[in-house]
N, C-alpha and C positions, 0 to 999 in steps of 0.2 A: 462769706455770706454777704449779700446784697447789701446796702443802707439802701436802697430806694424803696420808695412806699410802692406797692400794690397798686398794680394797671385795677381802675375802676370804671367798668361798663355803664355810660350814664342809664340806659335804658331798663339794665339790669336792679341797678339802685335805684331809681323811679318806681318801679315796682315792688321792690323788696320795703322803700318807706312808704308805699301808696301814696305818691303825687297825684294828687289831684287835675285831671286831662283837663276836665271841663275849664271854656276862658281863656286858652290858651292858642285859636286857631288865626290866624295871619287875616288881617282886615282886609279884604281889598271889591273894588265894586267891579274890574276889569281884572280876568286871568287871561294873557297873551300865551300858548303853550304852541313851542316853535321847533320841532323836527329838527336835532343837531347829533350828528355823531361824536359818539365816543371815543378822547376819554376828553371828558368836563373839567375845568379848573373850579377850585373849593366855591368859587364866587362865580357862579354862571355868569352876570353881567358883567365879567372883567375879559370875557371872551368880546375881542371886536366886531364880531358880526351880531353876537344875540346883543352887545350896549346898544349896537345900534337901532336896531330894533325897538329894542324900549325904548329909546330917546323918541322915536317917532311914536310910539305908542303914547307916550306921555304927552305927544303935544297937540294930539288929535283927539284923545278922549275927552275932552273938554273938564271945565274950570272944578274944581275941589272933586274933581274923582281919582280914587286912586289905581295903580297897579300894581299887578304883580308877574311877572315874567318867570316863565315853565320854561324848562326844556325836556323835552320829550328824546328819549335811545331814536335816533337815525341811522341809513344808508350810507356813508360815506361815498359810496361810487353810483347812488341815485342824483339822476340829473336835477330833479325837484323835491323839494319838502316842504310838509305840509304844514299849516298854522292854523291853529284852532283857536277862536276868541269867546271867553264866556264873559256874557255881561250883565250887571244886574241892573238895569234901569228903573230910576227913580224910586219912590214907595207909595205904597207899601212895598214889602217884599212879594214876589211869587215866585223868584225863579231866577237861575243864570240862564241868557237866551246862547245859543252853541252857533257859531258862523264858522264857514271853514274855506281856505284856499288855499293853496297854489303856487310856487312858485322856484325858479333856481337861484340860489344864495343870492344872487343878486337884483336878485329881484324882491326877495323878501320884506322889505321896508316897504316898500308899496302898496305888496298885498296887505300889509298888516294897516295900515293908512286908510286903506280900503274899507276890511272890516271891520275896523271899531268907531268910521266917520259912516255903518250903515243905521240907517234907520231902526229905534230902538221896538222890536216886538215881542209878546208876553211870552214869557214861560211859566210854567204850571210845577212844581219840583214834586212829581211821584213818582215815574220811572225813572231809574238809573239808566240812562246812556254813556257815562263816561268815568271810569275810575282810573287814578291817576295813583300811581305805586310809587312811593320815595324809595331810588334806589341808588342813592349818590353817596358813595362811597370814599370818592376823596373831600366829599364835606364834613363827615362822621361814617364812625367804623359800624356804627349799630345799624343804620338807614344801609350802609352797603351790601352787610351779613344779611340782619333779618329783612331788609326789606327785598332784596334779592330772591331769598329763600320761600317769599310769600308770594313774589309774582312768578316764581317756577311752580309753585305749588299750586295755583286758581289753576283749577280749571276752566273750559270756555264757559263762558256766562251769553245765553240767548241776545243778542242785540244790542251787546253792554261793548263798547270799549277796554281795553284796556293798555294804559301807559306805563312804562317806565321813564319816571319823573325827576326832577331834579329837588332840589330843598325844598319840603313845606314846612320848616319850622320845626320846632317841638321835637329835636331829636331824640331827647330824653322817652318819649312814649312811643320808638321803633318797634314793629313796624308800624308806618303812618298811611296815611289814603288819605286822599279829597275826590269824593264822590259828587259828579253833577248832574241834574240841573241843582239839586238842593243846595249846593255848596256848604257840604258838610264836612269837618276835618276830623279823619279819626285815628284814636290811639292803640296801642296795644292788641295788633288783631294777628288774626291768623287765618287762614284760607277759608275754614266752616266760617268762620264768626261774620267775615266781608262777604262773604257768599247770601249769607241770610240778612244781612245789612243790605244786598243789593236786590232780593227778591223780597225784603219785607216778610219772609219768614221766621226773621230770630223775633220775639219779641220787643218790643220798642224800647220798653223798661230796661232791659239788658244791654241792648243796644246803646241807650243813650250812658250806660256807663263806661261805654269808651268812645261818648263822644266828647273831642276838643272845643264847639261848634259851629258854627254857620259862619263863612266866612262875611255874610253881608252885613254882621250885625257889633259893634263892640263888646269888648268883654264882658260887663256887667251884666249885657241882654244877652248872650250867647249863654249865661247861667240862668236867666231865666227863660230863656227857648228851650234848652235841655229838660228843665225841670217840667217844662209845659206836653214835652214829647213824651216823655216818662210816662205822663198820667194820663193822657188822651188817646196814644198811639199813632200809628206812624200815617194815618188823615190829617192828622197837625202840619204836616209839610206839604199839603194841599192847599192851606189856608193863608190867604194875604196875609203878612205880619208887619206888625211898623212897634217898632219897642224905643223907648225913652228911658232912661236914666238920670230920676227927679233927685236922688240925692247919693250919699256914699252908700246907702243902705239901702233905695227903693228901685225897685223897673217900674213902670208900665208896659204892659205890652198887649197889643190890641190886635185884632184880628176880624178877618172877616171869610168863611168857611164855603166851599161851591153850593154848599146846602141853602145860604142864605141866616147861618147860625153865625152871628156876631158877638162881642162884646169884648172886655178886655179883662187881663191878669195884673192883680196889685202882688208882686210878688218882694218878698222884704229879703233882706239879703245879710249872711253874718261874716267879719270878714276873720277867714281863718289860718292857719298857717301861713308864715314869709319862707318860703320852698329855694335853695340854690338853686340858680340854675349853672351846673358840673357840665365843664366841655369833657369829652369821651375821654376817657384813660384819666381824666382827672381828680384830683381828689373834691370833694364838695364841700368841704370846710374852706378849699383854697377860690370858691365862683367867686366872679366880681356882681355877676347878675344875678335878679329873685327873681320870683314869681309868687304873689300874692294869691295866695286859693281863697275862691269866692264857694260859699254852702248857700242852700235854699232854708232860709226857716221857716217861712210860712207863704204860703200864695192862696189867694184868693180871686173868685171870678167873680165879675161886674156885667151884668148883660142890660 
C-alpha cells in the first residue's frame, strides 16, 4: 500500500469547497498576447523571445501602468506571428482598446513598441471580440485537461476570436477565459455557459457567478462590479466605471451609462473565508498562499 497522500485536483477541490472566483482576476491595464508555438515553459516569460518582448512592452507603456504578457498556440513554420495589444486607457473605465500586428520573431519587439506607444482610443465593452482559453498545461494539469477540452468543445462563435492562451491565473477555477473588450476573467465554465457569456444570452446574474472580474479594476472593486452586474445586467458593461476603495470594508463605484443615466454604488463589503491557495496534485492544508474571499452585504445607489 502506498504511504502517499492522494493526487489532489486544485480545480476539482475549489468546487467541491465552493471558493469563491470573484476578486481573484490578474490586474493589469496592458495585455500584450503574442503568437508563440508549442510547447510553453511553466513561466511564459522565461522563454527568451516572449522576456523580451515584455521588457519592451514594459518600457514603452508608460509610468505606473501595468502588464501582463499572453501567449497565444502558434505556427512554428509560419514566417510571421501576430500580437494583439489590449489596453485600457485611463478612467473611467469603458473598455480594453484591441491593436494588432505583425511580424517574424524578430521583428516582434518592434511591433509590440509600436502598438502600445499607439495613440490611446475609446472602447465600449459590449460585444465580445476576443476570448482567450487557458490552455497551459505544463503550468497546471487542470488549465491543460479542462481548458483544453473547453476550447475543442466552443463551437464557432459569429466574429468572436478565439485563443489558446497561456496563464491567466486562478488555476484553481479551470476552465478559465478572459473575454475582451470588457476584460472580464472567468471561472469554472463550460462551452453553453461561455457561449452565453459571449452573446449575452445567459443571464447576467448566473454569469457573474463565475465571474473572477474585470481585469481593470482591483480586488475589492472587482467584488463590487460583479455585484453591480448581477443586479443591472449585462448594460452594466456598457457603462463608464471608476470604483475606489475608501476603506477595508467600503467601494465606491461610480458610473456613467450611454443613456446619460449616472451616479454611483456605496457598496459595503464582508470579509470572509482565508481560502488555500493548493498548487495541482497538492494537498491544501500543505499551500503556502491564501486568498481572502471578499462577499457583498449591502449596496446601495447614490444618483
Amino acid at each position: 500500500m502506498s504511504n502517499e497522500a492522494p493526487s489532489t485536483r486544485c480545480a476539482a477541490w475549489a468546487r467541491e469547497v465552493g471558493v469563491t472566483p470573484v476578486g481573484t482576476a490578474p490586474r493589469a491595464d496592458v495585455f500584450v498576447l503574442v503568437e508563440h508555438p508549442l510547447p510553453w515553459p511553466s513561466d511564459v516569460a522565461s522563454d527568451p523571445l516572449l522576456a523580451s518582448v515584455e521588457e519592451v512592452a514594459v518600457l514603452h507603456v508608460g509610468a505606473g501602468r501595468s502588464v501582463r504578457l499572453q501567449a497565444a498556440v502558434g505556427d512554428a513554420d509560419a514566417p510571421t506571428r501576430r500580437v494583439v495589444v489590449f489596453a485600457a486607457d485611463g478612467r473611467p473605465f469603458t473598455g480594453y482598446t484591441r491593436s494588432e500586428g505583425q511580424g517574424s520573431p524578430d521583428q516582434l519587439a518592434e511591433v509590440v513598441a509600436s502598438l502600445v506607444r499607439s495613440p490611446p482610443t475609446v472602447a465600449v465593452a459590449t460585444a465580445v471580440t476576443d476570448v482567450l482559453v487557458c490552455t497551459h498545461g505544463s503550468r497546471d494539469t487542470c488549465c491543460g485537461s479542462l481548458g483544453t477540452r473547453l476550447w475543442l468543445d466552443l463551437q464557432d462563435l459569429d466574429g468572436v476570436r478565439i485563443w489558446r492562451t497561456s496563464h491567466t491565473g486562478g488555476h484553481r477555477f479551470a476552465p478559465t477565459a478572459i473575454t475582451f473588450p470588457d476584460g472580464n476573467c472567468w471561472a469554472h465554465l463550460d462551452s453553453t455557459r461561455l457561449s452565453g457569456i459571449v452573446s449575452r444570452r445567459l443571464p447576467a446574474a448566473d454569469a457573474a457567478n463565475h465571474l473572477r472580474g474585470c481585469a481593470a479594476f482591483d480586488p475589492a472593486v472587482q467584488v463590487a462590479d460583479c455585484a453591480v452586474l448581477a443586479e443591472r445586467g449585462w448594460s452594466w458593461l456598457g457603462a463608464a466605471r471608476f470604483g475606489v476603495q475608501r476603506n477595508d470594508h467600503r467601494v465606491e463605484l461610480c458610473f456613467e451609462a450611454p443613456n446619460d443615466d449616472r451616479g454611483s454604488y456605496d457598496v459595503l463589503l464582508d470579509v470572509g473565508r482565508r481560502m488555500p491557495v493548493p498548487d495541482c496534485g497538492g494537498d491544501p492544508c500543505a499551500a503556502t498562499k491564501f486568498q481572502q474571499e471578499l462577499t457583498v452585504a449591502h449596496l446601495r445607489m447614490w444618483t
